[in-house]
Each structure stands twice: as structure tokens, then as C-alpha cells.
C-alpha positions as CSV (number, residue, x, y, z in Angstrom):
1,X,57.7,317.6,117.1
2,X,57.9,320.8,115.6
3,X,56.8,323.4,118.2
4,X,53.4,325.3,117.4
5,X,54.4,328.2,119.0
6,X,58.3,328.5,117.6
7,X,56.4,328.3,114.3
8,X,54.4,330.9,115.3
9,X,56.8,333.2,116.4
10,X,59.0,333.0,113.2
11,X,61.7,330.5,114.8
12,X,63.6,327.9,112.9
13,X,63.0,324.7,114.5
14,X,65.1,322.9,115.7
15,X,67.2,320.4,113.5
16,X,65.1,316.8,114.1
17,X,66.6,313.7,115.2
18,X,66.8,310.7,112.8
19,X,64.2,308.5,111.8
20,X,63.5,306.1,114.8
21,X,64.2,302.6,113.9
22,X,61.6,300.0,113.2
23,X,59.2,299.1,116.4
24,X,60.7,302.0,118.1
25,X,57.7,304.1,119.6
26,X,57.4,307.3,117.6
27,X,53.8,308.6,118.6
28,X,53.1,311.4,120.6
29,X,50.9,311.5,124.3
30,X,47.8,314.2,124.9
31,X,46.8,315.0,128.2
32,X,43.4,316.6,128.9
33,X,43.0,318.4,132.2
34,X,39.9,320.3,133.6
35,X,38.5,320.4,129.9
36,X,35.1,321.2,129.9
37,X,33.3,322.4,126.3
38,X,30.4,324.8,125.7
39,X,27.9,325.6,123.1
40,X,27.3,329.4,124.2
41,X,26.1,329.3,127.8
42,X,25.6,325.8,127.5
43,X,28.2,323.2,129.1
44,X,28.2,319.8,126.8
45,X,30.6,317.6,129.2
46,X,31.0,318.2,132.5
47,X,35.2,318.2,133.4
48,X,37.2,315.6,131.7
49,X,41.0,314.4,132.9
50,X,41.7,311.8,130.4
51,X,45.5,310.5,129.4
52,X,45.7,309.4,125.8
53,X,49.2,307.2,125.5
54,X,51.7,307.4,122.4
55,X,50.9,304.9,120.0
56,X,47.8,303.3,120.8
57,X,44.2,303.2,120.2
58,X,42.2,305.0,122.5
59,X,38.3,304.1,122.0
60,X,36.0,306.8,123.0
61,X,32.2,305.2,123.6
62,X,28.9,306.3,125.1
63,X,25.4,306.7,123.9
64,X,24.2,309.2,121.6
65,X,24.3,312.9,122.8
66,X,26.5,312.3,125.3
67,X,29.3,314.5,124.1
68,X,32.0,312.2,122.7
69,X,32.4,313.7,119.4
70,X,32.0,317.3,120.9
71,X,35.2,315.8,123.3
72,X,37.1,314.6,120.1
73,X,36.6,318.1,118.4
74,X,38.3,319.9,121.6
75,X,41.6,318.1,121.4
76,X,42.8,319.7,117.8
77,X,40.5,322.9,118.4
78,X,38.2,322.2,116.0
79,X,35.0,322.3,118.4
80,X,36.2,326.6,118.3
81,X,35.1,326.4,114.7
82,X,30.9,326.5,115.4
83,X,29.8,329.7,116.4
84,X,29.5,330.9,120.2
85,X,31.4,327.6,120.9
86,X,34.5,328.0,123.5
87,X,35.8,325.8,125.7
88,X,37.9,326.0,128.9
89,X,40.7,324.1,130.3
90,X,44.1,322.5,129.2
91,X,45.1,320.1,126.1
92,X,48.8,319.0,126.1
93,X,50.6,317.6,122.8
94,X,53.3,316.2,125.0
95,X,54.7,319.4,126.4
96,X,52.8,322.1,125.1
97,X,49.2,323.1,125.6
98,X,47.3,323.8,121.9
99,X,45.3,326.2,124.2
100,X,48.0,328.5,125.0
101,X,48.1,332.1,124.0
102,X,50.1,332.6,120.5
103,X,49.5,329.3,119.2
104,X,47.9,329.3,115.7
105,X,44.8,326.8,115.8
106,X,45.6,326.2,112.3
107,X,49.0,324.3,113.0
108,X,47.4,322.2,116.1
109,X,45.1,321.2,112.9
110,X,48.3,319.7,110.9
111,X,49.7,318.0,113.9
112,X,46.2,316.5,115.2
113,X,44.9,315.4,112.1
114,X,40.9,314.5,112.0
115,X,39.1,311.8,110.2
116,X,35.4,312.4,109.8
117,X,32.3,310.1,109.3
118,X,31.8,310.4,105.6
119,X,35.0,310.7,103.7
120,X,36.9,314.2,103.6
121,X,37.6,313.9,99.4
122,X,37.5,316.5,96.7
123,X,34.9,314.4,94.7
124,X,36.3,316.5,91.5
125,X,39.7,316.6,91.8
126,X,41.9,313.5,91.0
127,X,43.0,310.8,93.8
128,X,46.8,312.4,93.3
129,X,45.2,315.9,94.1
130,X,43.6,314.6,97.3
131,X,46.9,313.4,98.6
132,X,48.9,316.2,97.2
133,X,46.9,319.2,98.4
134,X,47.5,319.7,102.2
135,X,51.4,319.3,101.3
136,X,51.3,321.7,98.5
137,X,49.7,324.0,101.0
138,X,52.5,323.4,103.3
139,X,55.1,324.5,100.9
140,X,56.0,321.6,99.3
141,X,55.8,322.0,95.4
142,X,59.0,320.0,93.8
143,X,57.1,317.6,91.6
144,X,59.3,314.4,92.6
145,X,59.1,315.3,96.1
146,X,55.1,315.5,96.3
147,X,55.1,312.3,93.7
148,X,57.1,310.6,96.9
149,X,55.0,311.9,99.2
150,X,51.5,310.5,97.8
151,X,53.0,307.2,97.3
152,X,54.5,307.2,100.7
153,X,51.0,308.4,102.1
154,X,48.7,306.4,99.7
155,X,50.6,303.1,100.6
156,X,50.1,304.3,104.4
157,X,47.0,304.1,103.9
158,X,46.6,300.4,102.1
159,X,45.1,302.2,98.8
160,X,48.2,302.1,96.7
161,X,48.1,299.2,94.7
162,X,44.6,299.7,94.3
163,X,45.2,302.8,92.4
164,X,48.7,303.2,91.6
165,X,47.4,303.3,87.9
166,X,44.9,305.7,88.4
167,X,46.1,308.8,90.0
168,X,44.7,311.3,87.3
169,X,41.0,309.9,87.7
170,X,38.9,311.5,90.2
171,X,37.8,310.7,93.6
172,X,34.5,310.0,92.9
173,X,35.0,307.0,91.0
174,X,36.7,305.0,94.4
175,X,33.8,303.1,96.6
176,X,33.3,304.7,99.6
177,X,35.6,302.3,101.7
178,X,38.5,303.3,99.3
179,X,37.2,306.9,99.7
180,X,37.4,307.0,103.8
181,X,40.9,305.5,103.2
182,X,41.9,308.2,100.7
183,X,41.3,310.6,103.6
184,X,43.2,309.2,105.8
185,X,46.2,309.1,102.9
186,X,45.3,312.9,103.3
187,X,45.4,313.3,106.8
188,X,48.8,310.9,106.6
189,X,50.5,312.9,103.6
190,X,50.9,316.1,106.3
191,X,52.7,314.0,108.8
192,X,50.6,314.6,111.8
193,X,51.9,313.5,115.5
194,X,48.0,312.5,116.5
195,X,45.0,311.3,114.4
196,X,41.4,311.5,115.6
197,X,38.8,309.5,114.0
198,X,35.0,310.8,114.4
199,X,33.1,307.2,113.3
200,X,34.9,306.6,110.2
201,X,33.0,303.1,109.6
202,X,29.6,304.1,110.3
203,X,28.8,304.4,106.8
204,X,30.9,301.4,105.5
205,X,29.8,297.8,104.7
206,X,31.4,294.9,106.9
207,X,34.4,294.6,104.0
208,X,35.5,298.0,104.0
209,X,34.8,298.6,107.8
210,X,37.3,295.6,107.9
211,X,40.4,297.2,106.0
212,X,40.1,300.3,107.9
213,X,40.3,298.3,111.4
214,X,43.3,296.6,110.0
215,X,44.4,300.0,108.6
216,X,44.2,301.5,111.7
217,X,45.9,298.7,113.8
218,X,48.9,299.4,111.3
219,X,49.1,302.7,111.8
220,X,49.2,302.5,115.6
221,X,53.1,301.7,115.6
222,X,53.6,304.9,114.5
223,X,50.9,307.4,115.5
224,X,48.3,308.2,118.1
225,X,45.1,307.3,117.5
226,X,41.9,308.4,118.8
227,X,38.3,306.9,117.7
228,X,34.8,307.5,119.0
229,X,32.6,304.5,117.7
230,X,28.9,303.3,118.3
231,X,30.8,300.1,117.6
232,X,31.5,298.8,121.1
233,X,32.7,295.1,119.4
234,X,35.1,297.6,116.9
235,X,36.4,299.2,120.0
236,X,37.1,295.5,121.8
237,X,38.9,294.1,118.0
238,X,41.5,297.6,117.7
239,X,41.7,299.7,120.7
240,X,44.3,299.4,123.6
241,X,42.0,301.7,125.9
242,X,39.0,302.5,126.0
243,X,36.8,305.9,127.6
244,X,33.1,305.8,128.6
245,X,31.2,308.6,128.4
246,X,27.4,308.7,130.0
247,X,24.4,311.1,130.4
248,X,23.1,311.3,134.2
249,X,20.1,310.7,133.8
250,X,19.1,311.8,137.5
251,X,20.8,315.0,136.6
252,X,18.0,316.3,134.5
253,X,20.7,318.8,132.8
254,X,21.6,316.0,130.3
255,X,25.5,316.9,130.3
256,X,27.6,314.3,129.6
257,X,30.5,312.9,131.5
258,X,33.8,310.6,131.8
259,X,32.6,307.7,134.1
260,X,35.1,305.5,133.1
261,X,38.9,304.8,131.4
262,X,41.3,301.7,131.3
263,X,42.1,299.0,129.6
264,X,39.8,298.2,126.9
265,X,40.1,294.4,128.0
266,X,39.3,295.5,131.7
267,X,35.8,298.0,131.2
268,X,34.4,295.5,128.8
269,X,35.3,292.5,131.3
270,X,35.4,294.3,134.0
271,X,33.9,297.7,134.2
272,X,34.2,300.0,137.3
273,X,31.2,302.1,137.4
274,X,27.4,300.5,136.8
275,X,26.7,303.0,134.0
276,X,29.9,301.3,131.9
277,X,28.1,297.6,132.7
278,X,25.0,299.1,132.1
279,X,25.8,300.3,128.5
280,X,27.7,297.6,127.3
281,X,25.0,295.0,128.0
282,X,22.4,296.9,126.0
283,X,20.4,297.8,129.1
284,X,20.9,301.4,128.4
285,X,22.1,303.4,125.1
């Protein structure tokens, strides 16, 4: 991984190693200590420790309000973008905490990549532009190179022989299943080390929801994944592990916290803490 703050600071990184060979783990681990988020004066979660492995499918659950997607937004410093909104303690991208003095928020951006709710497209601008705009911004402007690259990334993302034949026409024109996987081609086509998904079915039909499962399952050999769902059978089908995130009730301060993480096949089996047995049996939620 190329170091956000060497990039920072000017330095050339270092000379990377070759391209692993096929099945070899390539992703990359975050480690959350102590992170707590705030809106203003107001604390969202109360402290989360949570260990995201390399290449796997970590499923973020809980019931609405509870701070999942707030959590998401605080591991590629996106949840610094509202107003009055900070947040306190430590994120590691393997070695190196994205919190640190010098490092540029932007670059933690390119190498935790996010995946929203409603697809992330430039409705005007052609399906080759989508794909081709976060490289060009990068640096990367040799036509042959970028044509590469948006094949490379558009076949990542199971869309290319659906529109190898028409790059030039605009986004728009794609359903919105083909949209959501467009941008992930984006998110793809700036070679990320982590991707975070925010819901990325909740708007899709049973068909589409089922290509970007499948999608997403693909990816995991070579990429860290991250996805909060509603879905708590989509989080059973694709994740390796799963977090559970509740709202004590008793409490009366409505802040949300991590009661649970393992296995996904263990906390929906086998859950640890009553709130986990209590959500995923519909008594609460």
C-alpha cells in the first residue's frame, strides 16, 4: 500500500512488489480502537473496538438510528465532511492510522473507497466517463491506458459485456441495478485497498440485489469489504462476519453501541448477547 502520509510529505513510494498470484490474499485489515463519533456535543456510538480482516465481508447490522452508517462514514473520514461533526479515537489501514496528524483525508478517500445507497453516477456524462474520471483526476491521462483501465474496472464490476458497445451513451440510460454496479466500476477503477458499502441494495429489485451479492462475493478475493444492510438474510448469504449494533433502550440517551462481533454463522446461530437474539428474531428493530 502506498503510504498516505509519504504521499503527503512529497516522498516517492516505495517500488511495489509484484502482482500476487491468483488466490493469494491481497486485501488489507482495519482496526478500530476507542472510536467514538459526534455530531457537535452530541456522541452517536458509544466506544467501538472492532477488527475488520483482509479480504472478507464484514456485515455491519442493527436497527435504525442506531449508528451503523455514522460508524461506516468514520473509517475513510468521510463522517468529518458534515458540519460540527468530529470524532475521536484511532482507525488503522494495516499500519497506519487515517487519523494521524499530516495525513490528507482526501487520499484515505482513494484507498477506502465508499459505495452509497443510491448509485454515485454522473447521470450526464457517458458510462466511459464514470469509470474514467477518478483516474483522470489521479493523473492518469494516456488514452490507451485509461481505455485499459475502464475495461479492467467495468469487467470488475460484472457490467462489461453489458455495455462494452455503449461506452459513449450516458449513464442515465443503465437501470438502476447496472447503475449501483457502474459505481462500484468507479470506486474499483482507483484501486482502493478497502471498499465500504452504505445499503447498496436497498433500492434494487430481487434480480439486481442478486448480481451485486454475487459481485460482491467476487470481489472479496481481492479486497476488503465492509457493508451495513437492513438485510439480515443478505448479511447470512455474503458476509464472513458480522457486527451488531443496538440502542439501550434503558439508557434513555439513545446512543448506539457494538454489543456483538463474530462469525456471521455463530451470531445468527448462536448470538452472545440477548439484544443480538432479540433483533434477529424480529422481537425488536
Amino acid at each position: 500500500m502506498v503510504s498516505v502520509v509519504s504521499v503527503m510529505n512529497g516522498e516517492q513510494p516505495a517500488k511495489q512488489p509484484a502482482a500476487a498470484p491468483v488466490g493469494h490474499a491481497r486485501g488489507h485489515s482495519l482496526t478500530v480502537r476507542n472510536l467514538v463519533p459526534f455530531y457537535g456535543k452530541r456522541q452517536a456510538v458509544r466506544p467501538v473496538n472492532l477488527d475488520i480482516p483482509p479480504c472478507q465481508i464484514t456485515a455491519i447490522i442493527g436497527p435504525s438510528g442506531c449508528g451503523k452508517s455514522t460508524m461506516l462514514r468514520c473509517l475513510n473520514r468521510m463522517h468529518e465532511m458534515v458540519a460540527q461533526a468530529r470524532v475521536e479515537g484511532t482507525v488503522w489501514l494495516d499500519h497506519e492510522d487515517i487519523y494521524a496528524a499530516g495525513v490528507d483525508p482526501r487520499l484515505v478517500r482513494r484507498k477506502i473507497g465508499m459505495v452509497f445507497q443510491h448509485p454515485a453516477v454522473l447521470h450526464t456524462r457517458s458510462i466511459y466517463e464514470n469509470v474514467a474520471i477518478g483516474p483522470r483526476m489521479s493523473g492518469i491521462t494516456r488514452r490507451r491506458e485509461l481505455d485499459d483501465l475502464v475495461e479492467h474496472s467495468l469487467h470488475q464490476a460484472a457490467l462489461w459485456h453489458e455495455v462494452q458497445d455503449r461506452l459513449k451513451h450516458p449513464a442515465r440510460m443503465l437501470s438502476g441495478g447496472q447503475q449501483q454496479r457502474l459505481s462500484i466500476a468507479r470506486t474499483l477503477a482507483i484501486a482502493p485497498d478497502v471498499i465500504l458499502f452504505d445499503e447498496p441494495c436497498a433500492a434494487l429489485d430481487p434480480i439486481a440485489t442478486s448480481k451485486i451479492e454475487e459481485l460482491l462475493v467476487a470481489l472479496r478475493s481481492d479486497y476488503t469489504l465492509v457493508i451495513v444492510t437492513h438485510n439480515l438474510q443478505q448479511a447470512v448469504r455474503i458476509s464472513d462476519r458480522t457486527a451488531v449494533f443496538m440502542i439501550d433502550r434503558d439508557a434513555k440517551d439513545y446512543i448506539g453501541s457494538l454489543v456483538e462481533v463474530n462469525d456471521t454463522a455463530e451470531v445468527f446461530s448462536n448470538p452472545q448477547d440477548p439484544r443480538t437474539q432479540d433483533y434477529i428474531s424480529g422481537r425488536v428493530g
